[in-house]
C-alpha positions as CSV (number, residue, x, y, z in Angstrom):
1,X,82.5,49.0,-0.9
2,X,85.3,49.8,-3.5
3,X,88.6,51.5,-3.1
4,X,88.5,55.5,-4.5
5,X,91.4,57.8,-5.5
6,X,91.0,61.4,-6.7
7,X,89.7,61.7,-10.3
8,X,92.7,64.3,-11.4
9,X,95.6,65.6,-9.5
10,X,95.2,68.7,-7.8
11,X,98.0,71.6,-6.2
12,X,98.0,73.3,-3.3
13,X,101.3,75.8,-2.0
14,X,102.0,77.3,1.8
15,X,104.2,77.5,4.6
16,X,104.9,74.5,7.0
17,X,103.7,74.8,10.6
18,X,106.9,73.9,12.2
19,X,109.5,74.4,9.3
20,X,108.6,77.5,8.2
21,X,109.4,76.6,4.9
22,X,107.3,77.2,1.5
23,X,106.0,74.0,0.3
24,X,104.0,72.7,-2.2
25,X,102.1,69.2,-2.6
26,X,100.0,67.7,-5.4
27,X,98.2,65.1,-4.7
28,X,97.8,62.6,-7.6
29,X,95.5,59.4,-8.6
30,X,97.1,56.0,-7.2
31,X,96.4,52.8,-8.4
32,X,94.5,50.2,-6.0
33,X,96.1,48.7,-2.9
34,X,98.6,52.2,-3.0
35,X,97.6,53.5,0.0
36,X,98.2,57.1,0.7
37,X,102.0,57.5,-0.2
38,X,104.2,60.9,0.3
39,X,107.0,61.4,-2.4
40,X,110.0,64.1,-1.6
41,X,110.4,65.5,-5.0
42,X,113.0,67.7,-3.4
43,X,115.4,64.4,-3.0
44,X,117.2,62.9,-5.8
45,X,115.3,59.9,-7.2
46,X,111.9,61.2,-4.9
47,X,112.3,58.6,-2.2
48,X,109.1,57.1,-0.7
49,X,107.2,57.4,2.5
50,X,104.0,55.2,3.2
51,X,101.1,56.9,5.4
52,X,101.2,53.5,7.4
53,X,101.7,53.4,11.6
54,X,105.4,51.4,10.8
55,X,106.7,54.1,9.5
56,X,106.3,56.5,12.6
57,X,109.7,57.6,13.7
58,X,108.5,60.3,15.7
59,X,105.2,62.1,17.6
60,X,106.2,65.3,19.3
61,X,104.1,68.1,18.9
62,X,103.0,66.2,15.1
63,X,103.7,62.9,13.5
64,X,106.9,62.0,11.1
65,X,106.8,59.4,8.5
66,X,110.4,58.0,7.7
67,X,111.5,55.6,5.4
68,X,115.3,55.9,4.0
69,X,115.8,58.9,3.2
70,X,112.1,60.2,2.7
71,X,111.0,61.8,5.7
72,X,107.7,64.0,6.0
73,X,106.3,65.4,9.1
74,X,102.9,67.4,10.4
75,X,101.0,64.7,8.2
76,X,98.1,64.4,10.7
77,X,95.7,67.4,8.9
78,X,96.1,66.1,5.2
79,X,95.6,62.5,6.8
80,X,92.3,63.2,8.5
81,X,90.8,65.1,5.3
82,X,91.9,61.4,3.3
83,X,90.6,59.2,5.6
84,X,87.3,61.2,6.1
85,X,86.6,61.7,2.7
86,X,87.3,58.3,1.8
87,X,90.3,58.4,-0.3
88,X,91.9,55.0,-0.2
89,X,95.1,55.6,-2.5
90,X,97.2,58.8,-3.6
91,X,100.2,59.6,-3.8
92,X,101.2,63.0,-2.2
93,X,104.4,64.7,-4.2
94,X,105.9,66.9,-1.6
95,X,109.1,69.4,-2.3
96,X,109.7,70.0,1.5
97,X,109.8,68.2,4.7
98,X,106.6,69.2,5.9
99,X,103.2,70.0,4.2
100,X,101.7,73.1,4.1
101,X,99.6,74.2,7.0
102,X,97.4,75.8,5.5
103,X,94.4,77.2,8.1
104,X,95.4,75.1,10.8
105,X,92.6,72.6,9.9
106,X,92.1,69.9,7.5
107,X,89.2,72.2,5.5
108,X,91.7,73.6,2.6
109,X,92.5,69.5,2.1
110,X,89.1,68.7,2.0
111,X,88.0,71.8,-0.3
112,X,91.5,70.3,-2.6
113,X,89.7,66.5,-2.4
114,X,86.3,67.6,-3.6
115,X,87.4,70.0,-6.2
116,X,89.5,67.1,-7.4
117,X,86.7,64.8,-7.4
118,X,86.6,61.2,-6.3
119,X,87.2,57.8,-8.8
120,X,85.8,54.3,-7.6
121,X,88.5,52.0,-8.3
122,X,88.0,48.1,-9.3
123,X,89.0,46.8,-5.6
124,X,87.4,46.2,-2.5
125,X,88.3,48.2,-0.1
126,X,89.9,46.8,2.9
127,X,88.1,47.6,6.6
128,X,90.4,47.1,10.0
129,X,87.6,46.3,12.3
130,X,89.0,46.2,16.0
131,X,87.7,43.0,17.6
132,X,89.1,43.4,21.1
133,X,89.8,46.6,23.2
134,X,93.2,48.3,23.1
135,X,94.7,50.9,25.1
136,X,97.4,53.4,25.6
137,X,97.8,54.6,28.8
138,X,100.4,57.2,30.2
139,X,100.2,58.7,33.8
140,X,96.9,60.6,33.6
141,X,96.5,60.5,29.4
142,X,95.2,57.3,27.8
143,X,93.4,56.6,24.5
144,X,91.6,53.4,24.0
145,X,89.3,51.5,20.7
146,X,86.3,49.4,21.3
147,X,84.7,47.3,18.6
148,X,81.9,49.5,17.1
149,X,79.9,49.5,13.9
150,X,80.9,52.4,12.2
151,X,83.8,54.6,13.4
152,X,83.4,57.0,16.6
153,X,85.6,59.6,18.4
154,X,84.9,60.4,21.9
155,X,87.0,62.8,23.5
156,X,87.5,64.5,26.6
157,X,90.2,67.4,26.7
158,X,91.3,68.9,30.1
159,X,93.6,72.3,29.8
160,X,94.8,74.8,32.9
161,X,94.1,77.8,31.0
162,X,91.1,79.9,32.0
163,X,89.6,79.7,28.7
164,X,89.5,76.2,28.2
165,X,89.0,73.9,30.9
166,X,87.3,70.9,30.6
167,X,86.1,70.2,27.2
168,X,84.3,67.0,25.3
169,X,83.4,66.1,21.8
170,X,81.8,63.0,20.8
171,X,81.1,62.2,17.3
172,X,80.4,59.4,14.9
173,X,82.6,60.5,12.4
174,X,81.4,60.5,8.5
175,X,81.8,62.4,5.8
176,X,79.6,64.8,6.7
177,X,80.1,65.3,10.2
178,X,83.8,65.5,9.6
179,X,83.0,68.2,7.0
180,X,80.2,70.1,9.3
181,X,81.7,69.4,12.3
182,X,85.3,68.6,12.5
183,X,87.5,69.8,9.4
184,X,87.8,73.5,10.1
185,X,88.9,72.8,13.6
186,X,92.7,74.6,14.3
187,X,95.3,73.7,15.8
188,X,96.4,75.5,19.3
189,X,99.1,77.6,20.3
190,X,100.0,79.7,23.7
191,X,102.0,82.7,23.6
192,X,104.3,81.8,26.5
193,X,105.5,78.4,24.3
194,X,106.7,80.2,21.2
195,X,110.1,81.1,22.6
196,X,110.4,77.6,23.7
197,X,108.8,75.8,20.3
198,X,110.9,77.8,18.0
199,X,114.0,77.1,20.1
200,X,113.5,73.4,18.8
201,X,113.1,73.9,15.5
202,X,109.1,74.1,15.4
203,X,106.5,76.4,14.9
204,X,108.6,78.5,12.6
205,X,105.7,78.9,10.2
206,X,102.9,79.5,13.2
207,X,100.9,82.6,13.2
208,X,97.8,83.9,14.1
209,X,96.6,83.5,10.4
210,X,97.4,79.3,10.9
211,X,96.6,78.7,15.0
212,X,94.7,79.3,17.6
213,X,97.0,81.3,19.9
214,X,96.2,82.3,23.3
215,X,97.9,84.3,26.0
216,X,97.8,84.3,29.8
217,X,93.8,85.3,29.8
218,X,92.7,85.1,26.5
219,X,92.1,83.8,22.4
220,X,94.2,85.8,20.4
221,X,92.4,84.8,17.3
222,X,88.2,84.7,17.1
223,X,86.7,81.2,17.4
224,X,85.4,79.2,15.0
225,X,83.6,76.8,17.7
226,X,83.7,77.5,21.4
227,X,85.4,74.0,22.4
228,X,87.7,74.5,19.1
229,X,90.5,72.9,21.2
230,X,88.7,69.2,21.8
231,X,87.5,69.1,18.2
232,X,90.9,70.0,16.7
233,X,92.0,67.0,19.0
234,X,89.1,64.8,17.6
235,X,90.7,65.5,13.9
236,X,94.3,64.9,15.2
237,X,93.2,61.1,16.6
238,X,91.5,60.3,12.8
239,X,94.1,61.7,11.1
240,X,96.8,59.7,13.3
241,X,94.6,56.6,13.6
242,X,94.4,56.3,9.8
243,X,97.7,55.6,9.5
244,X,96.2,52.0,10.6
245,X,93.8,51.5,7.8
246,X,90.5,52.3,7.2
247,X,89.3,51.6,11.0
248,X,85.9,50.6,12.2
249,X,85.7,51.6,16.4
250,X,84.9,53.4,19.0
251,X,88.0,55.7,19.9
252,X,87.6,57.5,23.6
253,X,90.2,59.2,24.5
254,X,91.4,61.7,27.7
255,X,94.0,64.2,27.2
256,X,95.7,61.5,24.3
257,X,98.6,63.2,22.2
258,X,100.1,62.3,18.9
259,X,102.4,59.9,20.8
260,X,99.7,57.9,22.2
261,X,97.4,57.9,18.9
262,X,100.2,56.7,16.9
263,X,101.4,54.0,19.7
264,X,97.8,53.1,20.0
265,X,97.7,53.0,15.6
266,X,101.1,50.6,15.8
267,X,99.2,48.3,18.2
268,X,95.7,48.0,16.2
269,X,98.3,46.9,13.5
270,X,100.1,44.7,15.5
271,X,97.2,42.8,16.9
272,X,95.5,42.5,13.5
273,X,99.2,41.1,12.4
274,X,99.0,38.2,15.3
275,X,95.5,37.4,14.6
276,X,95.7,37.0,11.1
């Protein structure tokens, strides 16, 4: 299999999720072996963040790229949409700290990726396949990768509210089933956390146009799949788990968080590093 990149560079402008701010990104072609790299356009000399698990300097509530001075946060969305649509390289100009959420899903960075079009490069493109099980384990929360052919995502997501429960999702993910199945998943909110969120700096930009926001009893905002909740969760582990290549595993998870996908990503990485 070659490496691809987008066939022409491509705009998209919103608010961040947590920030608030306005932002625009435009993704551009990258050569081979670029990875997918975020530029702050906004900084003087538009310092440099890699997408890769190394640079994760932080995993509360979303994940933060830092390298230097280039920092970028709330990545995971845009990630997932790259990995799942099998863009190997491009480089992401960004003017703010945090990329525009959009929907809430990865679907407006997918729709962006296809109208761009993709461009098979002149490299091969480089598979992490996970030889022996790892695992991320906290209290009652773990996440875990077992060698697979192809790359799956089984989750299982357990939440007090009356509305949600218990839910599970399990999905070979491709580039179809992320598109069908996955992408237009949204992130969730609850009403009694906004005072709390925005009193650290975050969800500054949420709404009900962006989120999934419940109350004490009920969704605030109509569905787009009854167990919305586990499949946004299945989107947040791709997108977080690509920040350690292009993996080929089975992911099962329980009640994981961005903290334990990217501790889990850092330790794929880390294994391959001592094998090879």
């Amino acid at each position: 299999m070659q490496q691809t990149t987008i066939a022409k560079a491509i705009t998209y402008t919103g608010i961040g999720l947590h920030s608030g701010q306005d932002v625009t990104i435009t993704i551009k072609p990258a050569p081979p072996d670029t990875g997918i790299v975020f530029a702050r356009i906004d900084l003087p000399g538009a310092p440099q963040v890699a997408a890769t698990a190394d640079n994760v300097t932080n995993a509360m509530r979303a994940t933060t790229l830092e390298k230097g001075l280039a920092k970028v946060f709330t990545v995971e969305h845009l990630l997932a949409a790259f990995f799942a649509m099998e863009v190997d390289n491009c480089l992401v100009e960004i003017n703010a700290v945090e990329p525009p959420v959009a929907d809430g899903s990865s679907l407006p960075f997918v729709q962006m990726i296809q109208e761009a079009g993709l461009l098979e490069q002149n490299a091969s493109r480089h598979l992490v396949a996970v030889t022996e099980t790892q695992i991320v384990r906290v209290n009652d929360k773990f996440i875990t990768i077992l060698p697979y052919d192809g790359f799956r995502v089984t989750f299982t997501s357990i939440n007090s509210h009356p509305m949600l429960g218990v839910q599970f999702g399990d999905y070979e993910i491709t580039r179809d089933s992320f598109i069908d199945e996955i992408a237009s998943a949204r992130t969730i909110g609850f009403m009694h956390e906004v005072e709390h969120l925005k009193s650290q700096g975050l969800a500054l930009g949420g709404s009900l146009e962006n989120a999934v926001v419940y109350d004490d009893t009920k969704a605030l905002t109509p569905l787009r799949f009854p167990d919305e909740l586990v499949r946004h969760k299945i989107l947040d582990i791709i997108g977080d788990l690509a920040l350690a290549g292009r993996i080929r595993g089975h992911v099962i998870a329980v009640k994981s968080s961005h903290a334990l996908n990217t501790a889990l990503a850092k330790k794929i990485v880390d294994h391959i590093l001592v094998r090879s």
